[in-house]
MMTF fields as JSON, N, C-alpha, C and O atoms, coordinates in Angstrom:
{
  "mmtfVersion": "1.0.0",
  "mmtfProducer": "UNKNOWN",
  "numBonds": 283,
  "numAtoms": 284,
  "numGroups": 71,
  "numChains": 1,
  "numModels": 1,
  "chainsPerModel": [1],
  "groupsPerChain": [71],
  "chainIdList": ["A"],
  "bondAtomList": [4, 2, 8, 6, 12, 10, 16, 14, 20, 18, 24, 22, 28, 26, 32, 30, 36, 34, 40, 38, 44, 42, 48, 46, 52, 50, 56, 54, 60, 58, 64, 62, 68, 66, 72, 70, 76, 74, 80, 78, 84, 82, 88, 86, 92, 90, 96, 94, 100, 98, 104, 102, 108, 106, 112, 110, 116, 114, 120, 118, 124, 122, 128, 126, 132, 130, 136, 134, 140, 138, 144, 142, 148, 146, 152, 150, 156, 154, 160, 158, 164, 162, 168, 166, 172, 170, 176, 174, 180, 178, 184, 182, 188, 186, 192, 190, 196, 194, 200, 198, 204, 202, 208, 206, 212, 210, 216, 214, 220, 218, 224, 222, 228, 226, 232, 230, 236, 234, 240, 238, 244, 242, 248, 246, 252, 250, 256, 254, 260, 258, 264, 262, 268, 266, 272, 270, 276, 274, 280, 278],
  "bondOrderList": [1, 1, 1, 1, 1, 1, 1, 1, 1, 1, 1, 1, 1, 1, 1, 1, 1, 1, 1, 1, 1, 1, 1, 1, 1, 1, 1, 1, 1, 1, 1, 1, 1, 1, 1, 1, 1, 1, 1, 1, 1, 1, 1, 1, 1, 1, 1, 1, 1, 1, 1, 1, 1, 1, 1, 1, 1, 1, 1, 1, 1, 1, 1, 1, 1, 1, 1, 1, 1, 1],
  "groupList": [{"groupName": "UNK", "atomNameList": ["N", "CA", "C", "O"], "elementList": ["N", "C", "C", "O"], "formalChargeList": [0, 0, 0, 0], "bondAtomList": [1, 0, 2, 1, 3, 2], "bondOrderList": [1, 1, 2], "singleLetterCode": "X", "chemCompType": "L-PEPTIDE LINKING"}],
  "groupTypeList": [0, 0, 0, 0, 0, 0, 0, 0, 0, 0, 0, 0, 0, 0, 0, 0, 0, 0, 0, 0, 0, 0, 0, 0, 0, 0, 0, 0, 0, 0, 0, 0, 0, 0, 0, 0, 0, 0, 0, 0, 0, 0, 0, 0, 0, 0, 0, 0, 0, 0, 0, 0, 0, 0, 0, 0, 0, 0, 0, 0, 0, 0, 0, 0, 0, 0, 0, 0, 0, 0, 0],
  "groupIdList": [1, 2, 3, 4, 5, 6, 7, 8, 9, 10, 11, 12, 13, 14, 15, 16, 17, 18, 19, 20, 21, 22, 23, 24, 25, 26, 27, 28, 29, 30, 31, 32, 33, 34, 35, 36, 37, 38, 39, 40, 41, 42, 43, 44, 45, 46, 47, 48, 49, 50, 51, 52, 53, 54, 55, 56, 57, 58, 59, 60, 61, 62, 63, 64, 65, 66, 67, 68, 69, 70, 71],
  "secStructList": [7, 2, 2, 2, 2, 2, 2, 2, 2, 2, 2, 2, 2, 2, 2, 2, 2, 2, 2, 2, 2, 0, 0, 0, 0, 0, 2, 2, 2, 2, 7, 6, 6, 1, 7, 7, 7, 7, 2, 2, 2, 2, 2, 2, 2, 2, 2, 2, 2, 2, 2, 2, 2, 2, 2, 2, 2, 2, 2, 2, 2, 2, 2, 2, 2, 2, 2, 2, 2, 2, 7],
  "xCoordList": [14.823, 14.068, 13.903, 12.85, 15.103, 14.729, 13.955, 13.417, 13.989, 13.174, 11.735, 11.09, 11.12, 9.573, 9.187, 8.086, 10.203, 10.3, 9.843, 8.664, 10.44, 10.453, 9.292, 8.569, 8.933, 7.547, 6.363, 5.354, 6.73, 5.446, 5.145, 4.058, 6.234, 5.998, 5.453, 4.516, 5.729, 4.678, 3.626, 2.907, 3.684, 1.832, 1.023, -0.125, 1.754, 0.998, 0.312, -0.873, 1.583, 1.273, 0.287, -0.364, 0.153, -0.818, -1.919, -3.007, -1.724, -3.377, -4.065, -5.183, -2.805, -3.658, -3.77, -4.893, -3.05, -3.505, -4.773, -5.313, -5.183, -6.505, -7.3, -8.051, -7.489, -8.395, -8.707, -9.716, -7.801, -7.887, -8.381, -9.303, -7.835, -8.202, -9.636, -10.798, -9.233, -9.968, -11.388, -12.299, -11.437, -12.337, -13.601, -14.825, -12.445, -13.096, -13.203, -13.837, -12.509, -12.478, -13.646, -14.661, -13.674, -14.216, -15.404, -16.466, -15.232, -16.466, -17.287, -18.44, -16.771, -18.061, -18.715, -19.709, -17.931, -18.852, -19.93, -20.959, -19.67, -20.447, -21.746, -22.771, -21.71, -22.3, -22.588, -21.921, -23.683, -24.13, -24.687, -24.82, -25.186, -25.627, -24.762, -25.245, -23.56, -23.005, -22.228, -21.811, -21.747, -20.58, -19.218, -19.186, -18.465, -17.257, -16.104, -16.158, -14.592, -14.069, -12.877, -12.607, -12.576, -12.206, -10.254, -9.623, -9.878, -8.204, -7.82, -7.026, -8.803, -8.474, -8.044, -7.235, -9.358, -8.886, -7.798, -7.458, -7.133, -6.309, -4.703, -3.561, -5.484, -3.703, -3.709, -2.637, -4.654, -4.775, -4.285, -3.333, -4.753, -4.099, -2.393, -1.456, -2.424, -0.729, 0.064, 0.887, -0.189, 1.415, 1.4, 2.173, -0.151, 0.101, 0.498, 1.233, -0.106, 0.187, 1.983, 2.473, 2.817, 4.117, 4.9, 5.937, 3.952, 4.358, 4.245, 5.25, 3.273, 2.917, 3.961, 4.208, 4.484, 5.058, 6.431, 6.783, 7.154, 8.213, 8.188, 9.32, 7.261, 7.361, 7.491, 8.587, 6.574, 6.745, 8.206, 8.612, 8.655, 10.226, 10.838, 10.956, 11.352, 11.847, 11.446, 12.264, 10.344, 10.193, 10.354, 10.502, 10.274, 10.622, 12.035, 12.527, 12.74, 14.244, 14.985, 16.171, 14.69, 14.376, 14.645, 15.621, 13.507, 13.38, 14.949, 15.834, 14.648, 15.621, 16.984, 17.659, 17.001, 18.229, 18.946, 19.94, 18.131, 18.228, 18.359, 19.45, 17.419, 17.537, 18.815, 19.211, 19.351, 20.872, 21.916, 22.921, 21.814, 22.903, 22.87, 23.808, 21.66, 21.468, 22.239, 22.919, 22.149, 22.337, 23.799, 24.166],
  "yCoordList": [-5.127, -5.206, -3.816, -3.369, -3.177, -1.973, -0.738, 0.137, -0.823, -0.355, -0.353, 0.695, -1.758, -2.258, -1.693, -1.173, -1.821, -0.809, 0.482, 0.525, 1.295, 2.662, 2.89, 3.838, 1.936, 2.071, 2.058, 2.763, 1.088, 0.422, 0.911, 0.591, 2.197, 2.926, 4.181, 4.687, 4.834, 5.669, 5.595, 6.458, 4.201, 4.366, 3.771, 3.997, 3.217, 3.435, 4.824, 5.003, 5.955, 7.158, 7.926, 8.796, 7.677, 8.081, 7.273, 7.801, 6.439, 5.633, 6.611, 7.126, 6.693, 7.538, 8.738, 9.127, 9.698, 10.63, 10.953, 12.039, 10.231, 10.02, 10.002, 10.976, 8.944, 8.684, 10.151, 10.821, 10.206, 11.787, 12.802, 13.486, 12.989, 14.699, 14.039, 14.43, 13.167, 13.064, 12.439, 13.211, 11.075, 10.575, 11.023, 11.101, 11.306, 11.897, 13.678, 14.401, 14.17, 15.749, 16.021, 16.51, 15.742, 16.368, 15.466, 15.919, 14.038, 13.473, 13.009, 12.606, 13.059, 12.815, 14.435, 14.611, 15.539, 16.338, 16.706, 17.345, 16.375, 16.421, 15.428, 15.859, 14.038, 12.966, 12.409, 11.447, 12.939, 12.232, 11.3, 10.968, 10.674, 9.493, 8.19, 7.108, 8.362, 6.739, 6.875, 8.0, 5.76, 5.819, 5.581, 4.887, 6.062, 5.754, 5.228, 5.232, 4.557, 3.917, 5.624, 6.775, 4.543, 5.764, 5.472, 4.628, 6.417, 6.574, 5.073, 4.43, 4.703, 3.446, 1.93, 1.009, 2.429, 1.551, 1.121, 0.058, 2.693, 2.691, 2.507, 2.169, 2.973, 2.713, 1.075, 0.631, 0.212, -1.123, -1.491, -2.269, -1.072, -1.541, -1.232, -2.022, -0.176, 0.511, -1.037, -1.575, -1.325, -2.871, -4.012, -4.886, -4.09, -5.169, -5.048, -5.824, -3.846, -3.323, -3.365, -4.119, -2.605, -2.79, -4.538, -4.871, -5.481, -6.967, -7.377, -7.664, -7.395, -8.049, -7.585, -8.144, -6.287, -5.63, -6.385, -7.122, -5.979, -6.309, -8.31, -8.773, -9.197, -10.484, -10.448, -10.692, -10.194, -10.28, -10.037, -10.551, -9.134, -8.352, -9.547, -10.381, -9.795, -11.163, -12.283, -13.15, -12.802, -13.773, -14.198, -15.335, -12.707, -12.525, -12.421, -12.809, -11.526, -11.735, -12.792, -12.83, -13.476, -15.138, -16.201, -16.914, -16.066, -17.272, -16.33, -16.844, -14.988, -14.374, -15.095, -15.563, -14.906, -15.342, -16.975, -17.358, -17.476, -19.255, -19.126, -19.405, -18.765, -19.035, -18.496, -18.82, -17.654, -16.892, -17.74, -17.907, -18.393, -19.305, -20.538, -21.273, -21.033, -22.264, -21.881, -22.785, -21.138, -21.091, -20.747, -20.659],
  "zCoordList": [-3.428, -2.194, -1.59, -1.136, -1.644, -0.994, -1.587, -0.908, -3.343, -4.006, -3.64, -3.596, -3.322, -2.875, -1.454, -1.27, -0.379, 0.516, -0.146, -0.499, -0.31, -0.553, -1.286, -0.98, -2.481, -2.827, -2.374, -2.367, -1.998, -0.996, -0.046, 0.433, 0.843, 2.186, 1.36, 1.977, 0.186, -0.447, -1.334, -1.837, -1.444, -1.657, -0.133, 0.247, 0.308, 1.857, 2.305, 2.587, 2.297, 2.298, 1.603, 2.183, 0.5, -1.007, -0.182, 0.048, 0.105, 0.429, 1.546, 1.551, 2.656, 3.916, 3.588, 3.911, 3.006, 2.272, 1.653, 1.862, 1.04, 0.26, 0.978, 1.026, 1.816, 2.708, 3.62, 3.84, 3.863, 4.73, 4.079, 4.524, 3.005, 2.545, 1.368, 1.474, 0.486, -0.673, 0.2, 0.5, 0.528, 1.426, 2.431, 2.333, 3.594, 4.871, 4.597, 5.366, 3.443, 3.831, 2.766, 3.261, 1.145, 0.001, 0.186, 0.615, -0.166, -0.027, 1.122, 0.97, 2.109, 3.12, 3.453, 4.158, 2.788, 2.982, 1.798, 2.015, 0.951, -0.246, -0.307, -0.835, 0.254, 0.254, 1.414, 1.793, 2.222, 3.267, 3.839, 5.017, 2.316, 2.449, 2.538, 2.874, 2.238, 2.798, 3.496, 3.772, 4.043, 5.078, 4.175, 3.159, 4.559, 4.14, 4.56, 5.79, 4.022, 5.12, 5.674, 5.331, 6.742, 7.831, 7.681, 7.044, 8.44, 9.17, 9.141, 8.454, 10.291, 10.904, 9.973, 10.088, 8.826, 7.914, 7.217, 6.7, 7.384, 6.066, 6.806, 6.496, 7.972, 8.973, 9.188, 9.599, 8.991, 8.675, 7.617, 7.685, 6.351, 5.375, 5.135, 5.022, 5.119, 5.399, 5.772, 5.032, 6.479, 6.687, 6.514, 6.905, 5.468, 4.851, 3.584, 2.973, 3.111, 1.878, 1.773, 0.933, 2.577, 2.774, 2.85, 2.276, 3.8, 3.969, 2.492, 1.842, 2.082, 0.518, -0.73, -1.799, -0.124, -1.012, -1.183, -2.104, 0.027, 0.218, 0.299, 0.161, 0.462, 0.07, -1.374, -1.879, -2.024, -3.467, -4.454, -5.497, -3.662, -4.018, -3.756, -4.653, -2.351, -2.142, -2.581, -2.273, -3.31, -4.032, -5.504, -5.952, -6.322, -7.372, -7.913, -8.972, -6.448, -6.756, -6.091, -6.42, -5.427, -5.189, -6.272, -6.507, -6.813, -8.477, -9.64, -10.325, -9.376, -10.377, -10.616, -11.533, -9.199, -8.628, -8.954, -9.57, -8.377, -8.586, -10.207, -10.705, -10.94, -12.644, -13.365, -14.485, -12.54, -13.243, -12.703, -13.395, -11.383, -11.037, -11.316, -11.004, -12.025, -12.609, -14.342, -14.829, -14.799, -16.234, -16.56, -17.732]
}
């Protein structure tokens, strides 16, 4: 669990990162024709990306769990 934490809070990071420098810095200046998504977005995605993360952890080591104390 705390592994998915720690993961999951740096690709959160990697995500807003991107968005910032790769996104909003290289390509919206290169490409003026579309819009692109913004900060806002990505500070949106950031805690679900982390919730999903860390459920999945707990659900996987969940079933793990039950199947080793059943056997």
């Amino acid at each position: 669990m705390l592994a998915s934490l720690i993961g999951s809070v740096l690709a959160s990071g990697a995500v807003i990162a991107i968005v910032h420098f790769f996104v909003n810095g290289y390509l919206a200046e290169r490409i003026s024709e579309y819009t692109f998504i913004g900060l806002g977005e990505a500070y949106l995605v950031a805690p679900i990306l982390i919730g999903v993360g860390a459920l999945l952890a707990a659900l996987s080591a969940s079933v793990a769990i039950r199947r080793y104390l059943k056997a």
